[in-house]
TINUSE-920438 format. One record per residue (C-alpha): residue number from 1; residue in three letters; x, y, z. Coordinates in pm, whole numbers. Layout:
PT  num  residu      px      py      pz
PT  NUM     ALA       X       Y       Z
...
This chain:
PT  num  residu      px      py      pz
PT    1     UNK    2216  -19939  -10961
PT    2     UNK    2082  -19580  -10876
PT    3     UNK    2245  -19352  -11148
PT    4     UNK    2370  -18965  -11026
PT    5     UNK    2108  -18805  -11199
PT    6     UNK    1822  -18993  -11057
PT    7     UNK    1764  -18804  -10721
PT    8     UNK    1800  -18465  -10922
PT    9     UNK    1504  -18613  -11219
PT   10     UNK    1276  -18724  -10867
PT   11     UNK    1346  -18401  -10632
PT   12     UNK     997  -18226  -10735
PT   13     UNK     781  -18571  -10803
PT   14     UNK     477  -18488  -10631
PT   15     UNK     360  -18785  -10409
PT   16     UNK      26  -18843  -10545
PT   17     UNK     -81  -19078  -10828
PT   18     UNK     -88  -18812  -11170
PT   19     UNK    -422  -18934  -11277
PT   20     UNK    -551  -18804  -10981
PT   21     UNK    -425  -18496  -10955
PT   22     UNK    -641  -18289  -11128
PT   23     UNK    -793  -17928  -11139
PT   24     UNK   -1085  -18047  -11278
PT   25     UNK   -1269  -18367  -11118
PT   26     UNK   -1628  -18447  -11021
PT   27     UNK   -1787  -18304  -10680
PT   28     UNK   -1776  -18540  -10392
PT   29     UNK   -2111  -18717  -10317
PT   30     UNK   -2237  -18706   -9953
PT   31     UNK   -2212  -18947   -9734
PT   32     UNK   -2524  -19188   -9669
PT   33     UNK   -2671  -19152   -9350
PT   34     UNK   -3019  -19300   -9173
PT   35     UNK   -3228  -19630   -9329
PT   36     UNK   -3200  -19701   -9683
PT   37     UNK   -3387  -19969   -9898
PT   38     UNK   -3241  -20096  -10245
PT   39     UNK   -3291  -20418  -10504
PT   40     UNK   -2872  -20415  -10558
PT   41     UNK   -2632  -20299  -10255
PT   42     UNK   -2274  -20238  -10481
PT   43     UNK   -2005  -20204  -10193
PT   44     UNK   -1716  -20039  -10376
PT   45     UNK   -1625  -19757  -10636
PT   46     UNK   -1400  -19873  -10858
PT   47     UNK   -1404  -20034  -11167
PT   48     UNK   -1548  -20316  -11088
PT   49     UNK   -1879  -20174  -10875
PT   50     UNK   -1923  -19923  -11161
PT   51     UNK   -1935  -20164  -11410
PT   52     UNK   -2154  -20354  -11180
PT   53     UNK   -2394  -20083  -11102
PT   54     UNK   -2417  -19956  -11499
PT   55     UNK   -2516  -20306  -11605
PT   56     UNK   -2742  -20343  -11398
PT   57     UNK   -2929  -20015  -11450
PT   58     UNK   -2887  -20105  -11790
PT   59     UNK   -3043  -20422  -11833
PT   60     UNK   -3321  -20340  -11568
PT   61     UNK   -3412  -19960  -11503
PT   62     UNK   -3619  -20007  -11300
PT   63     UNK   -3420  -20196  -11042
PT   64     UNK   -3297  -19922  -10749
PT   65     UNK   -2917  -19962  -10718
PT   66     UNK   -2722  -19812  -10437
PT   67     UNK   -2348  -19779  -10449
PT   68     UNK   -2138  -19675  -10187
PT   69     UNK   -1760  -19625  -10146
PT   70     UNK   -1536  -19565   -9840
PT   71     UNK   -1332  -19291  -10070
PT   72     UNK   -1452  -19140  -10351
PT   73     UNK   -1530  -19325  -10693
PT   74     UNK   -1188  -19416  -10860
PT   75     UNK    -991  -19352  -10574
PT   76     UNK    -790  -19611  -10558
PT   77     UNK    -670  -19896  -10767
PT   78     UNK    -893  -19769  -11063
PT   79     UNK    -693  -19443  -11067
PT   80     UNK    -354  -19513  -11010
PT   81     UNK    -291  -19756  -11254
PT   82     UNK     -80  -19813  -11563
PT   83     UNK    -414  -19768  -11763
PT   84     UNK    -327  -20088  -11989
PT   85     UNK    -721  -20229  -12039
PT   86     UNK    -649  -20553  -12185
PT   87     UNK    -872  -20818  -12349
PT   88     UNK    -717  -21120  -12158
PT   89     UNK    -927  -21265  -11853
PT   90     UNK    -648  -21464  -11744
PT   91     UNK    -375  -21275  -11702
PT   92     UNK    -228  -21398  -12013
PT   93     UNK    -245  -21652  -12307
PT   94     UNK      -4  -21837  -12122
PT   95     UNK    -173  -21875  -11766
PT   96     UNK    -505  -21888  -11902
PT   97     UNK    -375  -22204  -12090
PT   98     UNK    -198  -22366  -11845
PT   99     UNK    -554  -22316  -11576
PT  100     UNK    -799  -22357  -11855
PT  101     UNK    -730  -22563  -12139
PT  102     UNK   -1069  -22698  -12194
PT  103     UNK   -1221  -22353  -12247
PT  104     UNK    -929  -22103  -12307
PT  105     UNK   -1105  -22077  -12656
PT  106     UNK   -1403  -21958  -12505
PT  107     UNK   -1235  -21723  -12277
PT  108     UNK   -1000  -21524  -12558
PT  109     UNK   -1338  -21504  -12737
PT  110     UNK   -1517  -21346  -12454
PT  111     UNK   -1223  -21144  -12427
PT  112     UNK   -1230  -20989  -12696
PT  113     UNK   -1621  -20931  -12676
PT  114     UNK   -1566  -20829  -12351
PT  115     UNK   -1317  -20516  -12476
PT  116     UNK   -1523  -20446  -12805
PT  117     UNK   -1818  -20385  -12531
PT  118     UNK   -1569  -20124  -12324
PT  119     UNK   -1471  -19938  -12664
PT  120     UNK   -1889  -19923  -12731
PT  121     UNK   -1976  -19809  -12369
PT  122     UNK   -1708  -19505  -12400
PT  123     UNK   -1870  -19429  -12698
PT  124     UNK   -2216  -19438  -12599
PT  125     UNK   -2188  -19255  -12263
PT  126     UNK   -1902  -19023  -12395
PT  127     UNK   -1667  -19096  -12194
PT  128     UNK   -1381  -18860  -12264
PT  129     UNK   -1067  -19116  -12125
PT  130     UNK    -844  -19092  -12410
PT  131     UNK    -920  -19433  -12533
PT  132     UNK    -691  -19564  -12804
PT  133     UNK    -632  -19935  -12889
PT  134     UNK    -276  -19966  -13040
PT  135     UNK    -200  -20312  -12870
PT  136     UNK     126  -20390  -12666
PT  137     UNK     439  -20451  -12744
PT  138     UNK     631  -20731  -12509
PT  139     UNK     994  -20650  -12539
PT  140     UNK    1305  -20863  -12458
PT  141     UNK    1579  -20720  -12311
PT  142     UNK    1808  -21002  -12258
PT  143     UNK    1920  -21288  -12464
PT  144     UNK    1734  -21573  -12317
PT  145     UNK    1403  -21417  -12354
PT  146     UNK    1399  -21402  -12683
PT  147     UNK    1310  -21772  -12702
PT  148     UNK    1048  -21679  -12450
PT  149     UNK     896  -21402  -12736
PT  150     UNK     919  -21674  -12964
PT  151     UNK     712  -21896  -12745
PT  152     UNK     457  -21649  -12680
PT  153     UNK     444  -21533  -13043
PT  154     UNK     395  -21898  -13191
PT  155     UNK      75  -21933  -12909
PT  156     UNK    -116  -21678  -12977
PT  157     UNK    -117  -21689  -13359
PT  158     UNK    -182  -22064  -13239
PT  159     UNK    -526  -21894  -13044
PT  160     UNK    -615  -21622  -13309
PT  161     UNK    -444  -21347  -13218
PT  162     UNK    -247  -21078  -13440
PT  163     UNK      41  -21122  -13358
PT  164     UNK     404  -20975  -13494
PT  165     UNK     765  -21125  -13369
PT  166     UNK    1018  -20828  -13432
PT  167     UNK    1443  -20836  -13420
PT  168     UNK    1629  -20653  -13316
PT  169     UNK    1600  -20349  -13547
PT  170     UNK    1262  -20388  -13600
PT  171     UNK    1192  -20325  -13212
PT  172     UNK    1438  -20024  -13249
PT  173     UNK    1246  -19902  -13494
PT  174     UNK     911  -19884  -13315
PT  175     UNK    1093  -19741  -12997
PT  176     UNK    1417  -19682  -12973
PT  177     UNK    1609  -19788  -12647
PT  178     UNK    1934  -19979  -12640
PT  179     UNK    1853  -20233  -12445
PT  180     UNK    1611  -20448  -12663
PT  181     UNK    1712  -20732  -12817
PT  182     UNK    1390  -20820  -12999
PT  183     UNK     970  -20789  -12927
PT  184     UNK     616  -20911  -12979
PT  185     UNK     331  -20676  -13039
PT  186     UNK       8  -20822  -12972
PT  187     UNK    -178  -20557  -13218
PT  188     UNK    -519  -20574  -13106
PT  189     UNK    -602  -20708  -12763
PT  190     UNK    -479  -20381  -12532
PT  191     UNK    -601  -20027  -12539
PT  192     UNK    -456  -19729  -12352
PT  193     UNK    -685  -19510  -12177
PT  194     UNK    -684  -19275  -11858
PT  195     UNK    -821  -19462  -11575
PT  196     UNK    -923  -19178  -11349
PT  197     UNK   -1126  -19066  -11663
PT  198     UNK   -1292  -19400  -11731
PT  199     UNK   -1368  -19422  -11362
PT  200     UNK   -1507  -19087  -11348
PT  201     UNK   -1703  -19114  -11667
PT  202     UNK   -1845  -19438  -11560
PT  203     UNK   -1985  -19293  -11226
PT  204     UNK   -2137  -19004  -11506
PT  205     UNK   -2284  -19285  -11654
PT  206     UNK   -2432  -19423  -11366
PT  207     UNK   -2578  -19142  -11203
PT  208     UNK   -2701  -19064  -11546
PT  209     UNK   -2905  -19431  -11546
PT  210     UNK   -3058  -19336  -11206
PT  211     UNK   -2757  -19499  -10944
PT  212     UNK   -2758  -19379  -10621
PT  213     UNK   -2426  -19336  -10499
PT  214     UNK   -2267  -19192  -10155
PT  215     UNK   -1920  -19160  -10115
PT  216     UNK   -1727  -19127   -9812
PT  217     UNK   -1902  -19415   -9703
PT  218     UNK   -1713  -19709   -9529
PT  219     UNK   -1989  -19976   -9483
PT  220     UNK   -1882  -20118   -9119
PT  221     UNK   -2067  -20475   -9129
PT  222     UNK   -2316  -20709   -9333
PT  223     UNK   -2572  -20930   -9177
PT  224     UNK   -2880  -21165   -9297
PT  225     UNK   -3203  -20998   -9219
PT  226     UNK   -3494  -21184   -9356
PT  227     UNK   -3469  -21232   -9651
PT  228     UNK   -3209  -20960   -9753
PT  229     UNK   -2947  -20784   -9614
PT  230     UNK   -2863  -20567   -9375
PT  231     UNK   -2544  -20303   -9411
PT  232     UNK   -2456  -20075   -9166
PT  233     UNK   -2259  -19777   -9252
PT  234     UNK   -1979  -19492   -9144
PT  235     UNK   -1963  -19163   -9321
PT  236     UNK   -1681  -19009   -9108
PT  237     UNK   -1655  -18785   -8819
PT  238     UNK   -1949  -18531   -8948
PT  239     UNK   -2163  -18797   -9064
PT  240     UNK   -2430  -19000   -8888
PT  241     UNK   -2409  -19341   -8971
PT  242     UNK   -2632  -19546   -9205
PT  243     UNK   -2813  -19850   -9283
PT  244     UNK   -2905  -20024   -9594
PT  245     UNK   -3156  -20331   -9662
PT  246     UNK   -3071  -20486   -9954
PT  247     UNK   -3232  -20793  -10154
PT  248     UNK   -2929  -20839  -10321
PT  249     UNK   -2531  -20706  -10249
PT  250     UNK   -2222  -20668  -10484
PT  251     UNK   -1887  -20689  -10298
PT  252     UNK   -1630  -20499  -10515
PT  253     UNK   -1374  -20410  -10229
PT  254     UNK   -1104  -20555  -10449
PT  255     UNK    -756  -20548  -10225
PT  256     UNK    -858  -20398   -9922
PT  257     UNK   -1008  -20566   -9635
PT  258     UNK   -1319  -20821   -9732
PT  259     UNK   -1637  -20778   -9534
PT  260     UNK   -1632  -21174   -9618
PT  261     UNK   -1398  -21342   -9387
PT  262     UNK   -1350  -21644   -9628
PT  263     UNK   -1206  -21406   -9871
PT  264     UNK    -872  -21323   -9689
PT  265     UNK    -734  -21684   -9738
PT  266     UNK    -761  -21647  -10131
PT  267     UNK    -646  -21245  -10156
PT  268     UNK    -349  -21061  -10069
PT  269     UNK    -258  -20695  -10139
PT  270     UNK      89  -20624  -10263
PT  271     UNK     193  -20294  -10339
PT  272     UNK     269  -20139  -10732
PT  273     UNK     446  -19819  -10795
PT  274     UNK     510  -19573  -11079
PT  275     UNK     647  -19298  -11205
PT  276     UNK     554  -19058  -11461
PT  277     UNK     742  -18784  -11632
PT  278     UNK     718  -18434  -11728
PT  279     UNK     602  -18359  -12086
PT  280     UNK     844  -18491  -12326
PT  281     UNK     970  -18236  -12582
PT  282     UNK     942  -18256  -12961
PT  283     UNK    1342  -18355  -12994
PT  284     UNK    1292  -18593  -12703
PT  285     UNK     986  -18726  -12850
PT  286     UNK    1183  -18752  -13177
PT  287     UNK    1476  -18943  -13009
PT  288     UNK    1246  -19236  -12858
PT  289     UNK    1037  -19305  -13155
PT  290     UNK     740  -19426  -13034
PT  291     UNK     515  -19335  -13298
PT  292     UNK     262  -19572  -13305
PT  293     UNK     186  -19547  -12919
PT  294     UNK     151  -19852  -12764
PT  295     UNK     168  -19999  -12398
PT  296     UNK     515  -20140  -12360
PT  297     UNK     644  -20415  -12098
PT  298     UNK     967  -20591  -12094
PT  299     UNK     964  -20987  -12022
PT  300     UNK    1167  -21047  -11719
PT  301     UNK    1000  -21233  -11362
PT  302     UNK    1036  -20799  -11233
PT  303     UNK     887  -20599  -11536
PT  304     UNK     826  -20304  -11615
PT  305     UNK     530  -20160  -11795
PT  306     UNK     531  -19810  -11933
PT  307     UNK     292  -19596  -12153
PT  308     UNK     261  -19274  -12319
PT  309     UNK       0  -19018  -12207
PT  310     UNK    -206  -18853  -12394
PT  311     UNK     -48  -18508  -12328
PT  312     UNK     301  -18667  -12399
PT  313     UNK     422  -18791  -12094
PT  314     UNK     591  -19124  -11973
PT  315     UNK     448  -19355  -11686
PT  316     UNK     707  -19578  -11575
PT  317     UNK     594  -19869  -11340
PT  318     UNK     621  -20219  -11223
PT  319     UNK     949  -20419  -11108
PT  320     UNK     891  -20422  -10694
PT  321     UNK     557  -20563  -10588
PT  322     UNK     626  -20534  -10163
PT  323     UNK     368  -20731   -9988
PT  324     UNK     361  -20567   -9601
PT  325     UNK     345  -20861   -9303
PT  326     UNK     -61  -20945   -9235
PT  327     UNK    -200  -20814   -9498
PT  328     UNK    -113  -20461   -9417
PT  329     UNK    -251  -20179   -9619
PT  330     UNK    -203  -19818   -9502
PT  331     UNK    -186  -19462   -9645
PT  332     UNK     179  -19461   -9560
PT  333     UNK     269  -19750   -9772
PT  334     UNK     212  -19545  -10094
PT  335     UNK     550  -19394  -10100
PT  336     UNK     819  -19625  -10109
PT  337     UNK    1172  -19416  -10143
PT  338     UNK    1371  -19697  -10252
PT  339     UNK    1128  -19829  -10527
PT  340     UNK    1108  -19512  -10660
PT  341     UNK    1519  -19443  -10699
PT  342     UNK    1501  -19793  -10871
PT  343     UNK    1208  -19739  -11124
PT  344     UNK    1396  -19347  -11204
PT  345     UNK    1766  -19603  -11261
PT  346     UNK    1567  -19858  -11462
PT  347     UNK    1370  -19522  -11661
PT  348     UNK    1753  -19403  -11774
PT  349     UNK    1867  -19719  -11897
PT  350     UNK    1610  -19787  -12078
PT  351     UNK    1606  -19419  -12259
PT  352     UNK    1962  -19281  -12178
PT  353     UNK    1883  -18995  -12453
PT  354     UNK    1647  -18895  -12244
PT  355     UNK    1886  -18811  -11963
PT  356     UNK    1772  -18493  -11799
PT  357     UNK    1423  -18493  -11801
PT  358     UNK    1237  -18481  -11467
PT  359     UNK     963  -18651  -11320
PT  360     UNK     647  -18507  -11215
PT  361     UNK     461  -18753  -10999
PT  362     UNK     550  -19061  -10787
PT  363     UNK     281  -19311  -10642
PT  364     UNK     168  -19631  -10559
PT  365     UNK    -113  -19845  -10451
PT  366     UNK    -222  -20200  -10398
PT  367     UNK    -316  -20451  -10585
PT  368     UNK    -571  -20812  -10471
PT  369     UNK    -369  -21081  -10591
PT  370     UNK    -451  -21495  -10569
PT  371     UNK    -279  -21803  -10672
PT  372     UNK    -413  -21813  -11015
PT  373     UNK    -322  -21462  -11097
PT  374     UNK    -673  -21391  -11208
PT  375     UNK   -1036  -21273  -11109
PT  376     UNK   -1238  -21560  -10910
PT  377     UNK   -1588  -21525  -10783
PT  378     UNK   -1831  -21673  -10525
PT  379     UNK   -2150  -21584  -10347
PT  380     UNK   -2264  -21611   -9990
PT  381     UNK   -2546  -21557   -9736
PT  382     UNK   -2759  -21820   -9940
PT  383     UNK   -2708  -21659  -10278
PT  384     UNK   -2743  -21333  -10225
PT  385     UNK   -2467  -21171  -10215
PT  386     UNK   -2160  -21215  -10496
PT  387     UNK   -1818  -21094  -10503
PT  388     UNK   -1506  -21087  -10752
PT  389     UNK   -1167  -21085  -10639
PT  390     UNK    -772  -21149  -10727
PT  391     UNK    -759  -20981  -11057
PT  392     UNK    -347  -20907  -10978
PT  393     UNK    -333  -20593  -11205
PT  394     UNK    -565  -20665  -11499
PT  395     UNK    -884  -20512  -11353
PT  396     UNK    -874  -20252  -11624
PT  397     UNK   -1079  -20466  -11854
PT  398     UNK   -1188  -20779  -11653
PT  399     UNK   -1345  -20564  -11431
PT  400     UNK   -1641  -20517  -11684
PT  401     UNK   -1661  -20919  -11720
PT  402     UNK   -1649  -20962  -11363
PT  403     UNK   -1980  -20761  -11333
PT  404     UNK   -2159  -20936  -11595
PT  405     UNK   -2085  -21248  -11388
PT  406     UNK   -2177  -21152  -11032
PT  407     UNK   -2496  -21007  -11168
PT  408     UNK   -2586  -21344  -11359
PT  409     UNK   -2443  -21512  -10978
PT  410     UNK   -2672  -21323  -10800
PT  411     UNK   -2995  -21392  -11034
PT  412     UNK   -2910  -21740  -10964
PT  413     UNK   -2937  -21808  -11314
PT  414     UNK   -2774  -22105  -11511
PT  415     UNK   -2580  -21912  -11805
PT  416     UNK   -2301  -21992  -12010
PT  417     UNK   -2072  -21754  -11757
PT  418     UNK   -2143  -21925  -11477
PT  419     UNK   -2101  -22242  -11611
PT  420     UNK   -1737  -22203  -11690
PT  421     UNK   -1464  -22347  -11474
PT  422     UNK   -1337  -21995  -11433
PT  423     UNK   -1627  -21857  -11258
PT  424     UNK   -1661  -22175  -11059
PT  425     UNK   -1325  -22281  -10907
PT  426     UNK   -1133  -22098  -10710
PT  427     UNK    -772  -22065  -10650
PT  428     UNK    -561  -22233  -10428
PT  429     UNK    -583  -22069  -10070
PT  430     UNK    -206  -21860   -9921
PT  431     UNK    -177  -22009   -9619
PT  432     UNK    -167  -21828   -9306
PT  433     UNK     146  -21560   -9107
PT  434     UNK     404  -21587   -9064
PT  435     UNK     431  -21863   -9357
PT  436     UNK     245  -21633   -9569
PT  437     UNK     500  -21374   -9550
PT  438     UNK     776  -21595   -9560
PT  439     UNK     695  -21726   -9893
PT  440     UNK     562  -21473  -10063
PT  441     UNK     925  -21264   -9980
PT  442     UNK    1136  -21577  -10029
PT  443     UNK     899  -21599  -10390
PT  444     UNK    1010  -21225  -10486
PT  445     UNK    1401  -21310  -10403
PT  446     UNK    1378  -21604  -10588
PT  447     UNK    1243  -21458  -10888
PT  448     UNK    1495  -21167  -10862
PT  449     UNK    1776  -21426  -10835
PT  450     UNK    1642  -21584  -11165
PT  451     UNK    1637  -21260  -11352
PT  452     UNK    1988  -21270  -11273
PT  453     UNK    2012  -21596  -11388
PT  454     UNK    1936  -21610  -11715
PT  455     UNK    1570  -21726  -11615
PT  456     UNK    1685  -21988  -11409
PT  457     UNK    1452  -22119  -11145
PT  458     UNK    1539  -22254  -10854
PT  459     UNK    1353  -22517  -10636
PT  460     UNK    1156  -22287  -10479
PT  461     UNK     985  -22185  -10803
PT  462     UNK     973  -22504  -10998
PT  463     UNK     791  -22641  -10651
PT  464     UNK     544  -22365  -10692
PT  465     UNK     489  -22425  -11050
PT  466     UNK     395  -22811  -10980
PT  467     UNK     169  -22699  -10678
PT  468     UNK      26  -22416  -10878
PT  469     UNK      99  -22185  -10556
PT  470     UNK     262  -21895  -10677
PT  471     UNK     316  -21528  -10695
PT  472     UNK     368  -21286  -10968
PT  473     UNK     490  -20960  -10983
């Protein structure tokens, strides 16, 4: 249902992700052009081939990294994001669980480690992101979830984790909207930052170590030369392309198109979009509560996550997740009209007091998803080169754990990380168009017409859940 006031709250959203739009943000780097030589090729500049290249430079300083993105650093995924960085490396207690019961102790431990090590590495590098770790709060907002919460709240206290099971009331009292029925807060395994921030600080912090990075880089195609290999490179129009021979080479393209064939069975973009609002006033602060800041998502198939900001604003995302027909990703896509009324209905009924306020920015962008709903990684061309893929929305944190384990991949060293059966099995493969498409859209309807259902699945879903085939919004 699109409420009356919804078109007038959207009519001066700016179409670009909030994060991004800044006054202030870094220089552009030049493009590389002519013959380049490096120990570490790092072929993206998000999240995951910054934390790559710092870790690298870290633990050897003297090894010459190169990192190159078609964009600029953090233009993509990494900064248009909900900015939830959370400590789970499998998308969940649940999922991890259900994919990885003989070492899903291990994993919430590394985890944890895993975002203790983000909150040092802000620190150390001063990283000014707006960092803060109040936890997340999982809210129910119709009557069969809440045995769902209860479910999820007897598990983790099962694994370790703090967690708090709240009524009714007790949910209204941390935020107050009508529609919850009860919540969980996790209280210490999520932390809210700016992702544009961490992104940009972390290419600081590179630079800083001695990374070479060139932006507006697109590398074209990756051959065996020797023993290394060979990248060529377009910088655009004005640029003269480029060439890089590398001993070793980090793929971080996340959900846009793999310069490793085999990597397009096991990935598929779907689109994300969000909302965020215009600063919220002291009396509408005052009517939502809120106090104690932290990341919010209801429970249905469709959620919703949403966030405050640091300068007081709401982002409001989630629900749709649109996959486009062969793996389509385009410019274009970002904007989706329809998604956007939906998320601005969904914002109002979930704060009706907040009725008149407007929102300032409307975006989207894409995110790799697999089977498992969680990173997996490989390496090719005889070892040397590693990638890390299908993180479907939690790249925020895993991102840093990712890099740890393509650099220990592509030392071809025998270590606890690459030992574990998360690091070496993959997911189950989508298969090909038009069946692809087909299933992944009849997947989305179906898990609409459960929400509708009081959770009911239908044969489609329960046969994905005993294939372990899936999709998740």
């Amino acid at each position: 249902m699109t409420l009356p006031h919804t078109g007038r709250a959207l009519a001066d959203a700016a179409p670009v992700p909030y994060w991004l739009d800044r006054p202030v943000r870094p220089d552009p780097l030049p493009p590389l052009t002519g013959a380049h030589t490096a120990d570490l090729l790092v072929v993206g500049g998000g999240y995951a081939g910054l934390w790559t290249a710092v870790l690298a430079k870290e633990a050897e300083p003297d090894r010459d990294v190169l990192l190159v993105d078609a964009g600029t650093c953090g233009w993509a995924a990494s900064g248009r994001n909900g900015g939830f960085c959370a400590a789970s490396l499998t998308h969940g207690l649940a999922n991890g669980v259900e994919r990885f019961p003989g070492e899903i102790v291990e994993l919430e431990r590394l985890g944890r480690e895993n975002l203790d090590a983000i909150a040092a590495t802000v620190a150390r590098h001063g990283i000014d992101c707006d960092f803060e770790r109040t936890g997340e709060l999982a809210v129910a907002v119709e009557p069969y979830q809440l045995d769902g919460l209860a479910a999820d709240a007897d598990l983790g206290r099962r694994y370790g984790r703090d967690v708090r099971l709240l009524d009714r009331d007790q949910v209204r009292a941390e935020v107050a909207s009508p529609t919850y029925l009860g919540g969980m807060w996790d209280r210490d395994r999520t932390a809210l930052l700016d992702p544009a921030k961490l992104a940009w600080g972390l290419r600081r912090a590179a630079l800083d170590l001695g990374v070479r990075i060139h932006e507006h880089t697109r590398v074209t195609g990756l051959a065996a030369d020797g023993a290394a290999l060979h990248a060529t490179t377009a910088g655009g129009a004005d640029a003269a392309p480029g060439a890089v021979r590398a001993a070793r080479v980090a793929l971080a393209t996340n959900a846009f198109p793999p310069l490793l064939r085999r990597l397009r069975a096991w990935t598929v973009p779907v689109y994300d979009y969000a909302l965020m609002t215009e600063p919220l006033t002291a009396a509408q602060r005052d009517a939502i509560g809120w106090r104690r800041r932290q990341g919010l998502a209801d429970t249905g198939n469709q959620f919703h996550y949403y966030r405050l900001t640091a300068d007081g604003r709401i982002l409001f995302g989630g629900y749709d997740a649109v996959y486009h027909y062969g793996n389509r990703v385009a410019p274009a896509l970002e904007q989706r009209e329809a998604t956007f009324r939906t998320l601005a209905a969904h914002f109002f009924t979930t704060f009706p007091q907040l009725e008149g306020l407007r929102f300032s920015h409307r975006w989207g962008g894409v995110i790799d998803t697999c089977t498992r709903f969680c990173a997996f990684f490989g390496t090719a061309h005889s070892g040397r080169l590693a990638y890390a893929a299908g993180y479907t929305g939690l790249g925020v944190g895993a991102t840093r754990f990712a890099a740890r384990v393509t650099l220990d991949l592509l030392a071809g060293a025998d270590t606890p990380l690459t030992r574990l059966d998360l690091v070496r099995r993959k997911p189950l493969p989508f298969p090909p168009e038009p069946f692809r498409a087909a299933g992944i859209n009849l997947t989305r309807w179906s898990l609409a017409r459960a929400d509708a259902r009081n959770g009911r699945r239908n044969l489609w879903l329960r046969t994905l859940d005993r294939s372990g085939l899936g999709f998740d919004s």
